[in-house]
C-alpha positions as CSV (number, residue, x, y, z in Angstrom):
1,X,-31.3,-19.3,-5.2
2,X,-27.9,-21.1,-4.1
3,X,-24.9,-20.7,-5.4
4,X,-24.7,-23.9,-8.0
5,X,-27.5,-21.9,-9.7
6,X,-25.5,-19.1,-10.6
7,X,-23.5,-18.3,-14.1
8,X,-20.3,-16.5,-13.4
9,X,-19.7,-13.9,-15.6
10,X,-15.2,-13.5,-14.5
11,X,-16.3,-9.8,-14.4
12,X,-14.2,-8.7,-11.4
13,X,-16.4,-7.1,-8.4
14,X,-19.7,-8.2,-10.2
15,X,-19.9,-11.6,-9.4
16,X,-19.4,-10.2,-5.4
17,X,-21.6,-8.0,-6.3
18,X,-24.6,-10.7,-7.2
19,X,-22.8,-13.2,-4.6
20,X,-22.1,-15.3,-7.8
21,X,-22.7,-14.3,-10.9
22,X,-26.1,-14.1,-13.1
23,X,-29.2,-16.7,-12.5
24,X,-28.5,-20.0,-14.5
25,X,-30.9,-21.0,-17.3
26,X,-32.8,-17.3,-16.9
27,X,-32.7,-13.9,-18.7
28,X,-30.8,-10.9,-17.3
29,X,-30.7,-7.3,-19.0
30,X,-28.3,-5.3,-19.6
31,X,-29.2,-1.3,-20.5
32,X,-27.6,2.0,-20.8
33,X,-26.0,4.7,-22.8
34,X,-24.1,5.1,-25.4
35,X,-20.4,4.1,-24.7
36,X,-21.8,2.7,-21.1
37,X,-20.1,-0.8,-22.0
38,X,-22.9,-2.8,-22.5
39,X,-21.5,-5.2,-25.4
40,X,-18.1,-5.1,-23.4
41,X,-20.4,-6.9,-20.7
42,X,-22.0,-9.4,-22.8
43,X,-19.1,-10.2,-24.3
44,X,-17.1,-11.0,-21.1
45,X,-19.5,-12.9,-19.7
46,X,-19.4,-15.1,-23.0
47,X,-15.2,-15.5,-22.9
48,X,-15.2,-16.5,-19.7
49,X,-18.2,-19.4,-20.1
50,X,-16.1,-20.8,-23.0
51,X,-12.9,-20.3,-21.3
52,X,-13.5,-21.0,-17.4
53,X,-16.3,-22.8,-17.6
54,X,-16.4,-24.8,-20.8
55,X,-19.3,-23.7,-21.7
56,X,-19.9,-22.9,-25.5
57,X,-21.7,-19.3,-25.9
58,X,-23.8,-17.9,-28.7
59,X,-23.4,-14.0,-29.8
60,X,-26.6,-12.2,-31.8
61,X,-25.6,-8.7,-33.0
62,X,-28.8,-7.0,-34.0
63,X,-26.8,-3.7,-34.2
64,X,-23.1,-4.1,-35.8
65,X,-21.7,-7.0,-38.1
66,X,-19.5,-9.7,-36.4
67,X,-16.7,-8.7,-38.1
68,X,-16.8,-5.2,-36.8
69,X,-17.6,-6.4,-33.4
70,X,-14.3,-8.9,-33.6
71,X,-11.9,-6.5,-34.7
72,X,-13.5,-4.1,-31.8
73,X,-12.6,-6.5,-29.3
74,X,-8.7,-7.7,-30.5
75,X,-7.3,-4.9,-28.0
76,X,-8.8,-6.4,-25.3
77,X,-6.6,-9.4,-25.7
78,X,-9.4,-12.3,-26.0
79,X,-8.5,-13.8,-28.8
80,X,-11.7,-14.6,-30.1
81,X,-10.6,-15.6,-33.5
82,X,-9.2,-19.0,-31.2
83,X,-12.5,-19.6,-29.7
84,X,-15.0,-19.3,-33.3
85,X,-16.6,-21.1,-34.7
86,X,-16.6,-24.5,-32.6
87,X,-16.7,-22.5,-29.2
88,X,-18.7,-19.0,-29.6
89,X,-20.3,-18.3,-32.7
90,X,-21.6,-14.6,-33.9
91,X,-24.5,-14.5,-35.8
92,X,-25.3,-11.6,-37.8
93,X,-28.9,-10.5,-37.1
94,X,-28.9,-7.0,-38.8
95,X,-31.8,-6.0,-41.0
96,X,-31.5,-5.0,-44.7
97,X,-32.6,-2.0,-46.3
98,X,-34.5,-4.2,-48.5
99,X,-36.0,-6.4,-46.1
100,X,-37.1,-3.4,-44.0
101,X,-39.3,-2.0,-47.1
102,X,-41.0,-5.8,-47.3
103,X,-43.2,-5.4,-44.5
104,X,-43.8,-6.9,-41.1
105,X,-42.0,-8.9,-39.7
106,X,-41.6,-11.6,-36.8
107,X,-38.2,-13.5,-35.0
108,X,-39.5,-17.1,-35.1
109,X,-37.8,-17.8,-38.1
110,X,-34.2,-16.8,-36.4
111,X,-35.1,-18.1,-32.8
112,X,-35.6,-21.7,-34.7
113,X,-32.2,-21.1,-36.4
114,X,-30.8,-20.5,-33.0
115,X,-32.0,-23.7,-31.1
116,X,-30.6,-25.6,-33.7
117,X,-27.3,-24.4,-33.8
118,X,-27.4,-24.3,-30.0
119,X,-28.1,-28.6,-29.9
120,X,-25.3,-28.6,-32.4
121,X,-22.6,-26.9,-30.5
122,X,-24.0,-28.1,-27.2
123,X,-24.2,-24.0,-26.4
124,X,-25.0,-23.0,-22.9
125,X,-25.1,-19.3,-22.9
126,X,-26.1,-16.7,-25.4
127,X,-26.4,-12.8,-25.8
128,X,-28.9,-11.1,-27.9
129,X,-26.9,-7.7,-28.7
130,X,-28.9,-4.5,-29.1
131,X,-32.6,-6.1,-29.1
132,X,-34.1,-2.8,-28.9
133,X,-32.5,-2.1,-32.7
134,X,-35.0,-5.2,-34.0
135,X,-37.6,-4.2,-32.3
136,X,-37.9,-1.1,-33.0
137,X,-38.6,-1.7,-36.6
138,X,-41.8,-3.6,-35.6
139,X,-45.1,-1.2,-36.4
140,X,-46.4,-0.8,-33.5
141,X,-45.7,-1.8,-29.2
142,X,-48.4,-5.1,-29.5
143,X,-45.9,-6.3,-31.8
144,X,-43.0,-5.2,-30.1
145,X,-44.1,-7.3,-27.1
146,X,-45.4,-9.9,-28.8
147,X,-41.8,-10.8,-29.9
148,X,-40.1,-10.1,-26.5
149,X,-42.4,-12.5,-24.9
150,X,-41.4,-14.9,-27.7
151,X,-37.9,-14.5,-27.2
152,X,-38.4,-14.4,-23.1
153,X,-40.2,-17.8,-24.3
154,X,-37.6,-19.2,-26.4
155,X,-34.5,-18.2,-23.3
156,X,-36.8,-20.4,-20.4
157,X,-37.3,-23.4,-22.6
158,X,-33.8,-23.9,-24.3
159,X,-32.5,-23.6,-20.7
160,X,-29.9,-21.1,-22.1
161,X,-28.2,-18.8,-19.8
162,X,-29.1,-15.5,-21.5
163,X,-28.0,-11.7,-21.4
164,X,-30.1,-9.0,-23.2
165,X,-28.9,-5.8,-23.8
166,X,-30.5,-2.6,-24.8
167,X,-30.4,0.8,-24.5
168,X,-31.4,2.5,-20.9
169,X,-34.8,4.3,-20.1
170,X,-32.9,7.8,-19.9
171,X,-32.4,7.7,-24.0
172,X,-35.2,5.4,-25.3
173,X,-38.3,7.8,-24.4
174,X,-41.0,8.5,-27.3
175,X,-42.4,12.0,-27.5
176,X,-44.2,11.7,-24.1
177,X,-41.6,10.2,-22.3
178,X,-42.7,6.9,-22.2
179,X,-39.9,3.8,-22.8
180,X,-41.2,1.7,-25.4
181,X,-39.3,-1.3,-23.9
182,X,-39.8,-0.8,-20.1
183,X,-42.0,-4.2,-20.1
184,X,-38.7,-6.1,-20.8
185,X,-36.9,-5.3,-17.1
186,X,-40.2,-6.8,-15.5
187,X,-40.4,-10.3,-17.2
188,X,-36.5,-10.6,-17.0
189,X,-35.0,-12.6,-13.8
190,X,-32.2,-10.4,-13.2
191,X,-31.6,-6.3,-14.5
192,X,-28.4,-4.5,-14.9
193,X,-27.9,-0.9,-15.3
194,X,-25.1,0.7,-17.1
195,X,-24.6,4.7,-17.2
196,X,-21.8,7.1,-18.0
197,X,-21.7,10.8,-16.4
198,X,-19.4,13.7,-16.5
199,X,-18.6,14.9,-13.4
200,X,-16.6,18.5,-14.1
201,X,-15.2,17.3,-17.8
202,X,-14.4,13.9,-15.7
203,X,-15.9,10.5,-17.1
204,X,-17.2,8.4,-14.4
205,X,-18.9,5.1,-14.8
206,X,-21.5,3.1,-12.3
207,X,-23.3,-0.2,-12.4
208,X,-26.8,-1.0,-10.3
209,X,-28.4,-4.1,-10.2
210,X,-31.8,-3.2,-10.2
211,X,-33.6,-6.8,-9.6
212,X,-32.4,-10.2,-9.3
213,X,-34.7,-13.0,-8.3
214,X,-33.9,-15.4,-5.7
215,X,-30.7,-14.0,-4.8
216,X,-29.7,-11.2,-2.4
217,X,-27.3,-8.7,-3.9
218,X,-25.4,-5.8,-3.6
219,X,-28.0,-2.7,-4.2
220,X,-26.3,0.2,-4.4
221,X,-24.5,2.1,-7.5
222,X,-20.9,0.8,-7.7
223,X,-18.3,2.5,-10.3
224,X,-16.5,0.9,-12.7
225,X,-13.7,1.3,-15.2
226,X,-12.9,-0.5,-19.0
227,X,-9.5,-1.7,-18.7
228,X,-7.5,-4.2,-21.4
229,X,-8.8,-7.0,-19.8
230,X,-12.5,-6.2,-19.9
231,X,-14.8,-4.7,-17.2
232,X,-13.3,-3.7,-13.5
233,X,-16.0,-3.1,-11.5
234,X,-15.2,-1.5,-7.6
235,X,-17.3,-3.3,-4.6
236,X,-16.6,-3.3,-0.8
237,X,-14.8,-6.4,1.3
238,X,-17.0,-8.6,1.8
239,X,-19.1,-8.4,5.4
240,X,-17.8,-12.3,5.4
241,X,-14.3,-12.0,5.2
242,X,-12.9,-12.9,8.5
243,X,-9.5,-10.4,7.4
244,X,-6.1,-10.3,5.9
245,X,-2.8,-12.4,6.8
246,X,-0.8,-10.1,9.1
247,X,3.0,-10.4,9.9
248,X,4.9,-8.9,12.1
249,X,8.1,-8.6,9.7
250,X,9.2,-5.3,9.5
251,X,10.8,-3.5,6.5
252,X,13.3,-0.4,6.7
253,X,12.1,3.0,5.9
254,X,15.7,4.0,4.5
255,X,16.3,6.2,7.4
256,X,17.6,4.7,10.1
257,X,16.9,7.0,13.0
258,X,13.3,7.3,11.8
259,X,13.1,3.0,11.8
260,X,14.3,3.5,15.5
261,X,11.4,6.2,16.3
262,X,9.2,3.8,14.4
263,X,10.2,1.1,17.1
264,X,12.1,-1.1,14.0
265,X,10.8,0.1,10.8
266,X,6.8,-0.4,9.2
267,X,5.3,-3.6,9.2
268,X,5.0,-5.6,6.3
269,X,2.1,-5.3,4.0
270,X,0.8,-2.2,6.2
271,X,0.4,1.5,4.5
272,X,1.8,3.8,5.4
273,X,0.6,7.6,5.2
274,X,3.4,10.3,5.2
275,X,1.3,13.7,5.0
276,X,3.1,17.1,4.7
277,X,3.3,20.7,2.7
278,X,5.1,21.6,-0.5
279,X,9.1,21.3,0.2
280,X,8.9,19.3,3.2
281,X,10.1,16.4,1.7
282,X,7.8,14.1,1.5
283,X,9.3,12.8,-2.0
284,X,12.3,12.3,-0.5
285,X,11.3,9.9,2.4
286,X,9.1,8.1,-0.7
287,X,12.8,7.4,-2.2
288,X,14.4,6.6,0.3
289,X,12.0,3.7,0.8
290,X,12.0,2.7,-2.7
291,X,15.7,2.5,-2.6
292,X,15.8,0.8,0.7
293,X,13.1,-2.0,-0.2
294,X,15.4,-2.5,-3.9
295,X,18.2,-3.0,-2.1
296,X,16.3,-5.2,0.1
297,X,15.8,-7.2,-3.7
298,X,12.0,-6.2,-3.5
299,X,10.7,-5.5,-6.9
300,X,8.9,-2.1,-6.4
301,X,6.8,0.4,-8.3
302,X,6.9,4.1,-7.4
303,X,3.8,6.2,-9.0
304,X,4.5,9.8,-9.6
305,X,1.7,12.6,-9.9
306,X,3.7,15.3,-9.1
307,X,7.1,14.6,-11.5
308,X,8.2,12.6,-14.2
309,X,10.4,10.0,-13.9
310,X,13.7,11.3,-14.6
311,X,12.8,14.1,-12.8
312,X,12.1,12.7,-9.3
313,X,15.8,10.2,-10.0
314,X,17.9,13.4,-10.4
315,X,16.5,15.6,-8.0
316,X,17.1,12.3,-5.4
317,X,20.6,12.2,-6.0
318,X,21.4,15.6,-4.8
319,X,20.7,13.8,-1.0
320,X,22.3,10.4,-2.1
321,X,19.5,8.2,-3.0
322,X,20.3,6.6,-6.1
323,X,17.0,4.9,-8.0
324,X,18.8,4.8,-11.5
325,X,20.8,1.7,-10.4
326,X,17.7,-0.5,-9.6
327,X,15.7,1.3,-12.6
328,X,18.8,-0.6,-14.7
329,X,18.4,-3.7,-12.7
330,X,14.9,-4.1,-13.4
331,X,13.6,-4.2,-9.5
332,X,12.2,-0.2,-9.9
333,X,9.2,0.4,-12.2
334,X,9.3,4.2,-12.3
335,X,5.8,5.4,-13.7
336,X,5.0,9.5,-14.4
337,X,1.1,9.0,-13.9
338,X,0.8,12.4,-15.1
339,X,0.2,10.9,-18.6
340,X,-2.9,8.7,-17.0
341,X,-6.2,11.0,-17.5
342,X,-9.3,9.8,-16.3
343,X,-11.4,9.4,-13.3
344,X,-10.0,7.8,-9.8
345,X,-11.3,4.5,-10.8
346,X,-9.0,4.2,-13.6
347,X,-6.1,5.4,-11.9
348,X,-6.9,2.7,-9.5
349,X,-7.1,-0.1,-12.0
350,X,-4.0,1.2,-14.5
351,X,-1.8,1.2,-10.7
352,X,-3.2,-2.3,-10.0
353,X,-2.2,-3.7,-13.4
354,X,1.1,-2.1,-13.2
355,X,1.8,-3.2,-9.9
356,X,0.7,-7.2,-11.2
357,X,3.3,-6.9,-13.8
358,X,6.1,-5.5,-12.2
359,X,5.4,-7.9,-9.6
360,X,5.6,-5.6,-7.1
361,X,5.7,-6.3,-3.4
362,X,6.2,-2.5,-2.0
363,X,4.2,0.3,-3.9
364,X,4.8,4.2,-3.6
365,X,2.4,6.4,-4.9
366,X,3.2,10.0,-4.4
367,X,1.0,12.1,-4.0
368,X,-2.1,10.2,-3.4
369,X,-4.4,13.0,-2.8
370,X,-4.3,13.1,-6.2
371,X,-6.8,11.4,-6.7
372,X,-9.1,14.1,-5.1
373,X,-8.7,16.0,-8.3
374,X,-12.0,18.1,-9.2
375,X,-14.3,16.0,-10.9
376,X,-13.5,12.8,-8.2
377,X,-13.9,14.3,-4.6
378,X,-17.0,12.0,-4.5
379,X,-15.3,8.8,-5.5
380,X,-11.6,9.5,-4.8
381,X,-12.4,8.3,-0.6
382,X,-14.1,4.8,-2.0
383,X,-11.0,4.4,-4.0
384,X,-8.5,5.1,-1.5
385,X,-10.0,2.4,0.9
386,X,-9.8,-0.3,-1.9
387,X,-6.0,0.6,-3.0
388,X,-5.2,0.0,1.1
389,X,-7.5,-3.4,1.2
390,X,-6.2,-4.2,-2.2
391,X,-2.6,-4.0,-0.9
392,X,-3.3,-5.7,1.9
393,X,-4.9,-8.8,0.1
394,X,-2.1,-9.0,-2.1
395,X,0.8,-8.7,0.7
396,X,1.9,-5.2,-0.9
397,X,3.8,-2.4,1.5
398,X,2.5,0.7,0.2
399,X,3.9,4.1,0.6
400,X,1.7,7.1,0.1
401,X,2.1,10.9,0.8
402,X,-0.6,13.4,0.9
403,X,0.0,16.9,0.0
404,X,-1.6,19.9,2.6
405,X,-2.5,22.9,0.5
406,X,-3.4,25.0,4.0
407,X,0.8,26.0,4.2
408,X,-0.7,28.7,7.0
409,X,-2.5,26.7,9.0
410,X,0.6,24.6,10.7
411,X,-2.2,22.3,13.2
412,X,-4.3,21.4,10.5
413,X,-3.0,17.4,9.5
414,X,-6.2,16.3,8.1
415,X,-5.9,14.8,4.5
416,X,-8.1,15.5,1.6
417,X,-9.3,11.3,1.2
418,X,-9.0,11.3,5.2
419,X,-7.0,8.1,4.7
420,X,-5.6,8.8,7.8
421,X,-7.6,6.8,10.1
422,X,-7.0,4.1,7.7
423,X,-3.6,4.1,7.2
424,X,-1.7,1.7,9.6
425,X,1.3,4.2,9.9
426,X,1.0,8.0,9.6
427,X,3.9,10.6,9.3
428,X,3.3,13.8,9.3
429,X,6.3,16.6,7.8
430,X,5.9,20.5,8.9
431,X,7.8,23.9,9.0
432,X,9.0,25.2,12.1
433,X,9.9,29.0,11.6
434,X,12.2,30.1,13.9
435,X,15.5,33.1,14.2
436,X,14.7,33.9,10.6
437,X,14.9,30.3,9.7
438,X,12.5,27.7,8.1
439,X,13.4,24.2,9.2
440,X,12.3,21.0,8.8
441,X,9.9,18.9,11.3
442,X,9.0,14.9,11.1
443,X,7.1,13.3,13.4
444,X,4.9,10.3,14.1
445,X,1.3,10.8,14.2
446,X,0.4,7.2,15.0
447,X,1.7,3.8,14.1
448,X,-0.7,0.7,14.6
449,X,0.5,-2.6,16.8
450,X,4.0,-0.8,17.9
451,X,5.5,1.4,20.2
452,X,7.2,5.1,19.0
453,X,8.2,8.3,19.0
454,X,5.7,11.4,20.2
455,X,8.8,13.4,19.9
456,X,9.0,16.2,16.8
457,X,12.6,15.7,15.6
458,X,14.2,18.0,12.8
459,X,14.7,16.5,9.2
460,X,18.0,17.3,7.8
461,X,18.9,17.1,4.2
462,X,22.3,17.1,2.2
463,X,24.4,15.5,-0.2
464,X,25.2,12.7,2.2
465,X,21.7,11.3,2.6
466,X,19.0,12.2,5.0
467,X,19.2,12.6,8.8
468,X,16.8,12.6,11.7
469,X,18.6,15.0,14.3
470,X,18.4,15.2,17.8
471,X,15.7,16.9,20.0
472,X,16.8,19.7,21.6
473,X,14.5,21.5,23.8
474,X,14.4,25.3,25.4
475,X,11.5,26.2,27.9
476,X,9.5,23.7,26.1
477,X,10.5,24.4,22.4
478,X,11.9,22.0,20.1
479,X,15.0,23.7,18.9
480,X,15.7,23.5,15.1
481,X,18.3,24.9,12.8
482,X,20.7,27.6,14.2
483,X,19.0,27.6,17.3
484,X,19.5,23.4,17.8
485,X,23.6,24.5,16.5
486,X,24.1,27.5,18.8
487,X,22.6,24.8,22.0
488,X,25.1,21.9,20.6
489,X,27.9,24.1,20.6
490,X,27.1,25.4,24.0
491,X,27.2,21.7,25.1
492,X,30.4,21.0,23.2
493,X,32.1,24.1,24.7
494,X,30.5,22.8,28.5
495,X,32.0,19.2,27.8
496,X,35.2,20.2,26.7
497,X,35.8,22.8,29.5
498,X,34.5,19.8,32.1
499,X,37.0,17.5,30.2
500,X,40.0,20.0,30.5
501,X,38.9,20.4,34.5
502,X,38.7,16.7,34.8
503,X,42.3,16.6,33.1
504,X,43.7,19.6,35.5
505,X,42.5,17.7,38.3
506,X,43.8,14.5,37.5
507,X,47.3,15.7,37.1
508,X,47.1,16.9,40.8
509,X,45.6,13.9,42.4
510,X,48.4,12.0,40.0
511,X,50.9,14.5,41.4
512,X,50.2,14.6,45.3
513,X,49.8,10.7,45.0
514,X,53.2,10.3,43.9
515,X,54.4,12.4,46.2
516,X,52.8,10.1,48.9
517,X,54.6,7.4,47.5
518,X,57.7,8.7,48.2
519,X,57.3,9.8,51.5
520,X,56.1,6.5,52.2
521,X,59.2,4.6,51.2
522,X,61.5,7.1,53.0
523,X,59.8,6.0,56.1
524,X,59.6,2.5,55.5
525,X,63.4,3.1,54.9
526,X,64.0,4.5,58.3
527,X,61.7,2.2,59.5
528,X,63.6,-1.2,58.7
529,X,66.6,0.9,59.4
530,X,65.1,1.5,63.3
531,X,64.3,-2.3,63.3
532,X,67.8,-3.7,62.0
533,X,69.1,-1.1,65.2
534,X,66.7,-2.9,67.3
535,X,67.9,-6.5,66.2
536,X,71.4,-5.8,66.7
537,X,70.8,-4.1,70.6
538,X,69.4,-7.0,71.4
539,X,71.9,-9.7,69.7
540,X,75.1,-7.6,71.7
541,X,72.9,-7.8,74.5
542,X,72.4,-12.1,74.5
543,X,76.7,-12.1,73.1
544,X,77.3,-10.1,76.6
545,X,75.2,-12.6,78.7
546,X,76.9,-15.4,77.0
547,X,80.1,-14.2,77.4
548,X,79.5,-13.2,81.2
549,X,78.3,-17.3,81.9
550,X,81.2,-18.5,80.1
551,X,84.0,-16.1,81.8
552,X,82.2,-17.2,85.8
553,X,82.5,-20.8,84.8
554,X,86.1,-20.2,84.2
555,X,86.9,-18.6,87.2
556,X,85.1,-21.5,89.3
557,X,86.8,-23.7,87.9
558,X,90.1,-22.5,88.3
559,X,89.5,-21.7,92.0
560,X,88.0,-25.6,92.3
561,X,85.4,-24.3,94.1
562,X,81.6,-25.6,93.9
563,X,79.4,-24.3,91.4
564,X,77.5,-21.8,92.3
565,X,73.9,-22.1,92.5
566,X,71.5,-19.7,91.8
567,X,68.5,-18.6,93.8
568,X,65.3,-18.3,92.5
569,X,63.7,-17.2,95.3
């Protein structure tokens, strides 16, 4: 069957589920349980024909009254007063008391009402609410089938798209355990099944499509949840989704030493895992991202299990992370999930829908193991993977911690949803005990596509904000608290003893040079005094020579006598 031959039914997850939605212009049934949802189902599937896919729908209630069934369905936000009569009609198909005591019975009469009305409003799907109510007033299970086979008939001929519900083997049996109705899931194209369990006082809900003809489809049991707007139902990514957009923007953590172990912060749209015991603040490193990505201007919704509201803003002030200011702006949705009971499903789907309205594009959820609560340690892992892909798809930066209830066993890092190898960015908190002292650890068990820290740093806390301290190491241990104190002020103490040296030292060199200096300029003194001596020697010298030529030229001239020549030999 291809994919044009499919109705969708806007039922999120089942139309992946049945790679498109029910068989066109065939019959599908729906059973189960009471309270399973299988009116809820119907009805979707009609809503969105009319409204997606303009196709008028038809609504037979064997069981309840349409006006009971319309004011059922107002909280789901439908508006199906908007959409009746010209779009979806209801047709009330409930049995007297009086017409019960008048004998047998057959549907012919109301199938022919129904093809009329369907050439009239030009109706392409129809459900037939509760069948098994009608039937079972028929005498005996010839008749029974007789008028399934007529309807069945009636559905293939009218070329209606048509959904049957009914209830489920499990609570239609006779006395010998026998389903009066079982016939019906053979002739039927395509079969649904609906239950509701309680897992330890926890309500969990599946779906399993039992047959579908012509079509490949999803096989095994997925859970689903009843939300406001209709059913929810959880399925895997698709094996032919090639992936996710993928950035490589990063986003600040809040702490700045811990964005420069983390080689510039976490990636955009990646989730992160910070995993720790009680009091090792992993709280505080979930506000300190919240408040970093508001100020950022990034609408963001922080989910708290642990703490309401209030309680988590006030105790985050006492190390200077201030959420009330962006709780006032409007960019912080601050939600105390204590107040949401149910199974992990519907945590899942009440944290989606919040996070759609708030418009969120970073997401905290603290603690996320949570959802691991008795009652969900079968589903909570399936959920887990869909909040990371669902973050993912949507572009969301989520922030999740995961408490550690083993506070003795200091290697154990595992998680209860083992999320871990999941998560794109894991940070695990610890105590180190050491001198009488419990202290603070953080380090970084892995982050995905970057380099960073394998170094366990100390996590300080105050009133001025939070602080990622130095290593400090001694024979191979980290050294925390008074310890990592007594070895800074050793270092302090060595450094400003080496500075004072340095300082003596200096003085002297300064001192011997400038005595230098001044020996040198007393000798280049006596120095230019030597060479003015010099100069004048030898200018008395050259006046007595000229003097001596000067006074023998005289003399030879006064004597008249030849001059006298001089022998060079």
């Amino acid at each position: 069957m291809v994919a044009s031959a499919k109705a969708p039914t806007g039922i999120f997850g089942f139309d992946e589920i049945t790679r498109g939605g029910l068989p066109h212009g065939r019959t599908t049934l729906v059973t189960g349980g009471a309270g399973c949802g299988k009116t809820i189902f119907a009805m979707q599937f009609l809503v969105h024909g009319v409204r997606q896919c303009k196709e008028p729908g038809i609504f037979v209630a064997f069981e309840e009254s349409p006006q009971r069934i319309i004011a059922n369905f107002k909280t789901f936000g439908w508006q199906l007063e908007t959409l009746i009569p010209k779009m979806l009609f209801f047709m009330d198909a409930q049995l007297t008391t009086d017409f019960l005591q008048a004998g047998d019975f057959d549907l012919s009469g109301m199938l022919a009402s129904l093809g009329s009305l369907a050439k009239t409003m030009r109706a392409r799907r129809i459900v037939l609410d509760a069948l098994d109510v009608i039937l079972a007033h028929l005498p005996d299970a010839v008749s029974r089938r007789r008028e399934v086979y007529r309807i069945h008939d009636w559905l293939l001929s009218s070329g209606l798209t048509g959904v049957i519900t009914a209830k489920s083997a499990s609570d239609d049996k006779d006395i010998h355990g026998v389903q009066p109705f079982g016939f019906v899931q053979f002739m039927v194209d395509c079969a649904v099944e609906l239950n509701h369990r309680m897992i330890y006082g926890v309500s969990q809900r599946n779906l399993r499509v039992q047959k579908y003809r012509g079509s490949s489809f999803d096989e095994n049991e997925s859970p689903f949840v009843i939300s406001k707007d209709g059913f929810d139902v959880s399925t895997a990514r698709p094996l032919v989704r090639t992936g996710m957009p993928v950035t490589t923007e990063r986003v600040s953590s809040g702490v700045t030493r811990l964005d420069t172990m983390l080689g510039g912060g976490y990636y955009r749209a990646s989730s992160v895992l910070i995993t720790g015991f009680p009091g090792t603040a992993k709280t505080t490193l979930c506000g300190a991202f919240a408040d970093a990505a508001c100020q950022r201007g990034e609408r963001t919704v922080y989910v708290s299990f642990d703490s309401d509201g209030p309680e988590v803003v006030r105790n985050l002030s006492s190390v200077a992370i201030r959420l009330d200011r962006h709780m006032k702006s409007g960019l912080l949705c601050m939600i105390s999930a204590r107040t949401i009971i149910g199974s992990s499903e519907t945590l899942l789907v009440r944290i989606k829908a919040l996070a759609k309205e708030h418009n969120a594009r970073c997401l905290v959820i603290d603690p996320v193991s949570t959802l691991s609560k008795s009652g969900n340690e079968v589903t909570a892992h399936g959920v887990a993977e869909r909040l990371l892909d669902w973050c993912k798809t949507d572009g969301i930066t989520l922030l999740c911690s995961s408490l550690l209830d083993d506070a003795s066993n200091q290697q154990y890092t595992g998680t209860p949803l083992q999320i871990s190898t999941l998560s794109d960015t894991w940070i695990h908190l610890n105590y180190l005990a050491q001198s009488g002292e419990r202290n603070r650890g953080i380090s970084i068990m892995k982050s995905r596509g970057t380099a960073h820290s394998n170094q366990v740093r100390e996590l300080l806390l105050s009133d001025s904000g939070i602080h990622v301290a130095d290593i400090y190491t001694l024979g191979g241990e980290v050294l925390m608290g008074t310890l990592r104190w007594e070895k800074e002020a050793a270092l302090r103490a060595a450094t400003e003893l080496a500075e004072a040296e340095g300082a003596i030292k200096r003085l002297r060199l300064e001192t011997e040079e400038a005595e230098i200096n001044v020996r040198l300029q007393s000798l280049q003194r006596e120095l230019r005094a030597k060479q003015a001596e010099v100069s004048l020697a030898i200018q008395a010298i050259e006046n007595r020579r000229s003097e001596s030529s000067l006074d023998l030229a005289r003399v030879q001239q006064l004597r008249g006598a030849d001059p006298i020549v001089e022998d060079n030999k």
